[in-house]
C-alpha positions as CSV (number, residue, x, y, z in Angstrom):
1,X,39.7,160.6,-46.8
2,X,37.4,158.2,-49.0
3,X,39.1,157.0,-52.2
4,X,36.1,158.8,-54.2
5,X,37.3,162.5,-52.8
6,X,41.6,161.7,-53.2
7,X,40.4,160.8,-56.8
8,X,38.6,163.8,-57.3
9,X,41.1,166.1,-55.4
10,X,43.5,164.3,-57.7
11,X,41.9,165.4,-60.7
12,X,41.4,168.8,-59.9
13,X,45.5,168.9,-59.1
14,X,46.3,167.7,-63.2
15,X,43.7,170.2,-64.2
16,X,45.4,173.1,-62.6
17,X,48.9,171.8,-63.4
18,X,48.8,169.4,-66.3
19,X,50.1,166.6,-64.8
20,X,51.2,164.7,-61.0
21,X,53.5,162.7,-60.2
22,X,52.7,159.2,-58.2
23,X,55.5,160.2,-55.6
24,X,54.1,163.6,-54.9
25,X,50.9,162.5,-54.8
26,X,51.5,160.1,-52.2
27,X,53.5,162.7,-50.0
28,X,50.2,165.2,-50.3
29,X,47.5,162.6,-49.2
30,X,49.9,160.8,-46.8
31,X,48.9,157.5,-48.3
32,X,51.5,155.1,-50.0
33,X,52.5,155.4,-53.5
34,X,50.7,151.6,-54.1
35,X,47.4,153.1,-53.3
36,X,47.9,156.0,-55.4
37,X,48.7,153.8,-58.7
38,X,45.1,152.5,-57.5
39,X,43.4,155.4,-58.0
40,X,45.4,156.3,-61.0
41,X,44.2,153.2,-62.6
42,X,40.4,153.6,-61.3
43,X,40.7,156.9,-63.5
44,X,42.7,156.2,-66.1
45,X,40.2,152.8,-66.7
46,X,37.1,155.7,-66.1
47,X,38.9,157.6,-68.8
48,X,40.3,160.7,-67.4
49,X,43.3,160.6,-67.5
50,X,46.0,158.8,-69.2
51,X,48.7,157.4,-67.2
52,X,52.7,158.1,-67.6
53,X,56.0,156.8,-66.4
54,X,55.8,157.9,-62.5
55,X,52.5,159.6,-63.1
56,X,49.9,160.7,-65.2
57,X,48.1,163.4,-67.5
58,X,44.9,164.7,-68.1
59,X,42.9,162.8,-71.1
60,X,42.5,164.7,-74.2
61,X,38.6,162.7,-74.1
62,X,38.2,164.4,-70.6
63,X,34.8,166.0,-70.6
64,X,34.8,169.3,-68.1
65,X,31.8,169.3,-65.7
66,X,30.0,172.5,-67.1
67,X,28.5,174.5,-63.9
68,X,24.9,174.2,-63.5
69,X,24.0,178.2,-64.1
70,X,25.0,177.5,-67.8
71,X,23.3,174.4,-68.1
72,X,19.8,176.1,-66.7
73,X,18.5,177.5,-69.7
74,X,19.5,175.1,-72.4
75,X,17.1,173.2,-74.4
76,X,14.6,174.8,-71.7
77,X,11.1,174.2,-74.3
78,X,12.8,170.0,-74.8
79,X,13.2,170.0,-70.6
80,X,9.8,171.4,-69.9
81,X,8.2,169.0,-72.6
82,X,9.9,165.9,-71.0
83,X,8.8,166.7,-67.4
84,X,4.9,167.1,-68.3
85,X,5.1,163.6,-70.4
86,X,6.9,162.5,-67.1
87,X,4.3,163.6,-64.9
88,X,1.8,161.8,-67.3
89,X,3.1,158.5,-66.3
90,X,2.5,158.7,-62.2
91,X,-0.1,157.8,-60.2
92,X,-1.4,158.7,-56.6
93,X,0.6,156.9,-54.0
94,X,3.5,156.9,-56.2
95,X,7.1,157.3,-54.8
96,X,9.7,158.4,-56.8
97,X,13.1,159.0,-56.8
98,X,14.7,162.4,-58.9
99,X,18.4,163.0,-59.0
100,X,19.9,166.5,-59.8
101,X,20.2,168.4,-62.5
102,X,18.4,170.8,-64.5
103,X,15.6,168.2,-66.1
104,X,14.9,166.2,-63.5
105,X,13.6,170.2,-62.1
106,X,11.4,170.1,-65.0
107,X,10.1,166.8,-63.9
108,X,10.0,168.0,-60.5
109,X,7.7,170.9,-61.2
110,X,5.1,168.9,-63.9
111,X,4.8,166.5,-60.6
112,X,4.0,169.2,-58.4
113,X,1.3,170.0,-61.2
114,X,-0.2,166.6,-61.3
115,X,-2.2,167.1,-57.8
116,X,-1.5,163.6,-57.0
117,X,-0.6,162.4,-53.6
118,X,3.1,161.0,-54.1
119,X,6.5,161.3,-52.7
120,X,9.2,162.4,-54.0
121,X,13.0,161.7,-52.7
122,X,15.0,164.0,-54.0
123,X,18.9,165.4,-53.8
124,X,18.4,167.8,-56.0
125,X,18.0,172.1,-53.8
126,X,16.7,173.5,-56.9
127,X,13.1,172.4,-56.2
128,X,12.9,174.1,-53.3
129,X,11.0,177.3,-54.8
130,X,8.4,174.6,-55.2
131,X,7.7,172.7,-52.3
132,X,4.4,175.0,-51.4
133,X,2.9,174.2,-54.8
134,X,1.4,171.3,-54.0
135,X,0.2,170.6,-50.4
136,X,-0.6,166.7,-51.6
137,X,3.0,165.8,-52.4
138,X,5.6,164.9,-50.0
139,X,9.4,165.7,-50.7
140,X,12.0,164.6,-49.2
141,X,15.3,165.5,-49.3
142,X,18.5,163.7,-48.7
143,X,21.2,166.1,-47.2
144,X,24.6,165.4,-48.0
145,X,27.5,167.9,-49.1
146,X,26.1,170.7,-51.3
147,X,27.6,171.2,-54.6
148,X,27.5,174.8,-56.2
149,X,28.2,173.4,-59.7
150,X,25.7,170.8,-60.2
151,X,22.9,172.3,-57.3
152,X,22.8,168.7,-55.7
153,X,23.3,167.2,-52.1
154,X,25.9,164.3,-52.2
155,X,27.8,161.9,-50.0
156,X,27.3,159.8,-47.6
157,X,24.5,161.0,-45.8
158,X,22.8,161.0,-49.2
159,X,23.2,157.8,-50.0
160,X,22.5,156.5,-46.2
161,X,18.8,158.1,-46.2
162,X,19.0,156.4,-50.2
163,X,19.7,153.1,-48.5
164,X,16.8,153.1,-46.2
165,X,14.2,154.3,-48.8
166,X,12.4,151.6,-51.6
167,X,10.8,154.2,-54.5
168,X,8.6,152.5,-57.2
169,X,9.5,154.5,-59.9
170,X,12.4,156.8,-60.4
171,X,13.3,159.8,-63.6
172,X,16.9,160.1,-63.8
173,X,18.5,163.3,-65.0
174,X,22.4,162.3,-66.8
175,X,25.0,163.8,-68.4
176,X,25.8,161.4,-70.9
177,X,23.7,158.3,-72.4
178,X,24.2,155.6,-74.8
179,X,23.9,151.8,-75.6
180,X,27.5,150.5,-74.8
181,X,28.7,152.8,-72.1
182,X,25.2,153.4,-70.1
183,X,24.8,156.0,-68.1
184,X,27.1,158.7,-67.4
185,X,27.8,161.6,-65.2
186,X,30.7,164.0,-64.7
187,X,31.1,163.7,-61.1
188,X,31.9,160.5,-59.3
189,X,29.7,161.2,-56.0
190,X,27.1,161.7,-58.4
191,X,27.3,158.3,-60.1
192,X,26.8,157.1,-57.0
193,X,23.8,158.9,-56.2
194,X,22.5,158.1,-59.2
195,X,23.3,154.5,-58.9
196,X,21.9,154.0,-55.4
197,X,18.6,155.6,-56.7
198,X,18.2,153.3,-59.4
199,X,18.9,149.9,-57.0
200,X,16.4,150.9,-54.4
201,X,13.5,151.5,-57.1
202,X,11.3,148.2,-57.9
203,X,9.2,149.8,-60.7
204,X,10.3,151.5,-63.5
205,X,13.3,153.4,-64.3
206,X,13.2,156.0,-66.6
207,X,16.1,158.4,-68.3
208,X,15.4,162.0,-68.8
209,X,17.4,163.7,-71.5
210,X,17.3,166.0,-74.7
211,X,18.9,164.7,-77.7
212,X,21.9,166.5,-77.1
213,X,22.8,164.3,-74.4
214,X,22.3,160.6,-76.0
215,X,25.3,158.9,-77.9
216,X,27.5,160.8,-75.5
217,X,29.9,159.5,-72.7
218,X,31.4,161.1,-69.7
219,X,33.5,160.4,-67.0
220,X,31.4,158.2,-64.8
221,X,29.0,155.0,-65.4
222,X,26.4,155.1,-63.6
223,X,24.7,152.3,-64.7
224,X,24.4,150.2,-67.7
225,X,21.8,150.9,-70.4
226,X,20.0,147.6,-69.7
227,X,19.2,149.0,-66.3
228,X,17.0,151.8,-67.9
229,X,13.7,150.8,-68.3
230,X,12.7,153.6,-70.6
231,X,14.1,156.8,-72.1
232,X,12.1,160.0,-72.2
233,X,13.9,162.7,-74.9
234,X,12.9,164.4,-77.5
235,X,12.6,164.0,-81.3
236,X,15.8,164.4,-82.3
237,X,17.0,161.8,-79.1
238,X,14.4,159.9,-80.3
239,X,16.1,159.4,-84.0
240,X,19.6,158.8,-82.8
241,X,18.4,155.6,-79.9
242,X,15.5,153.9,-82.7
243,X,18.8,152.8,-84.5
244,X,20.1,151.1,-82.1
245,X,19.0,147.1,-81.6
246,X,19.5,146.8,-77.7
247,X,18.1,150.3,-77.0
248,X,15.3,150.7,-73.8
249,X,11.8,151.5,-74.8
250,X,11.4,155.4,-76.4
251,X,9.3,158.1,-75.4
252,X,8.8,161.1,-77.0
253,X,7.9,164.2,-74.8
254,X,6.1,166.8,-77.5
């Protein structure tokens, strides 16, 4: 077992129970009690969870990962708007990278609209319903490890076909955004996803988010905000980034 899916698997054991103890731990993943303090210090640094005398706790800042049915239809008229002034910014022979998450399907779909001849590398299932749209695009997918909550292929397989791939411009869907702590997601396979896209595009890279998502943090960086090239959010995003100093270039999908 990877380090990544023991830190998981530990998390998801002090969710159900409240707490673990380093000694137990050690005994349930057959590893030594040494590497265990490493992970619980990998998560405790990442913020979630706060470490005791022989074990740790959950952290009372731990954001829970919310499953991607509820996520669907929030802020739906904001998503839609950002994946059409998305779309407005390729051009034919365009490849371009697009993580999960419910946004990055509204990007997905204004792409498919475009009639442009680009590829798109994707590890996001949802935009499957849409891949006889638009007989000029290619898609391709990554495979990996399916996850239910977040409708996304992870994993090594993902990040292998990632590895081989160079994009030229990439949207980025995110749980979490701001100016000191970058960009965030709730699940660490995810970060690297998201991570691996943004390294193997040489263009732009642009963050796709409502407002409800910027000045907040959770549980894994990504990358840092100066890696983002450009933001695309709505208004009220919009407001809450023009205050900051250091903040990536604005756009405002109407």
């Amino acid at each position: 077992m990877i380090p990544a899916q023991r830190q998981q698997q530990i998390i998801s054991l002090i969710k159900g129970s409240g707490h673990v103890q380093v000694s137990a731990l050690a005994k349930t993943f057959g590893v030594s009690e040494l590497t265990i303090r490493r992970d619980l210090k990998i998560l405790s640094d990442s913020g979630l969870l706060t470490r005791r005398f022989g074990g740790a706790v959950l952290s009372k800042n731990f954001l829970q990962e919310i499953d991607y049915s509820e996520k669907i239809n929030e802020f739906m008229e904001e998503k839609h708007a950002i994946g059409k002034k998305a779309a407005s910014l390729v051009e034919d022979g365009d490849i371009i990278c697009v993580n999960g998450g419910s946004t990055a399907v509204c990007v997905v779909e204004s792409l498919l609209n475009t009639n442009k001849q680009i590829t798109i590398i994707t590890n996001n299932i949802d935009i499957v319903r849409f891949l006889d749209k638009d007989e000029k695009a290619n898609i391709v997918f990554t495979g990996g490890i399916f996850r239910a909550k977040s409708r996304s292929m992870n994993g090594f397989m993902s990040s292998l076909v990632l590895q081989n791939i160079w994009a030229n411009k990439s949207f980025i869907g995110l749980d979490g955004f701001s100016i000191k702590h970058g960009l965030t997601v709730n699940v660490y396979e995810e970060a690297l996803i998201t991570q691996t896209m943004i390294e193997r595009t040489t263009g732009k890279v642009y963050a796709v988010t409502a407002g409800n998502k910027i000045n907040v943090v959770c549980n894994f960086k990504a990358v840092g905000a100066d890696l983002i090239d450009a933001v695309i959010t709505d208004g009220t995003g919009g407001q809450l980034l023009e205050t900051e100093p250091d903040a990536p270039e604005i756009i405002i999908a109407e």
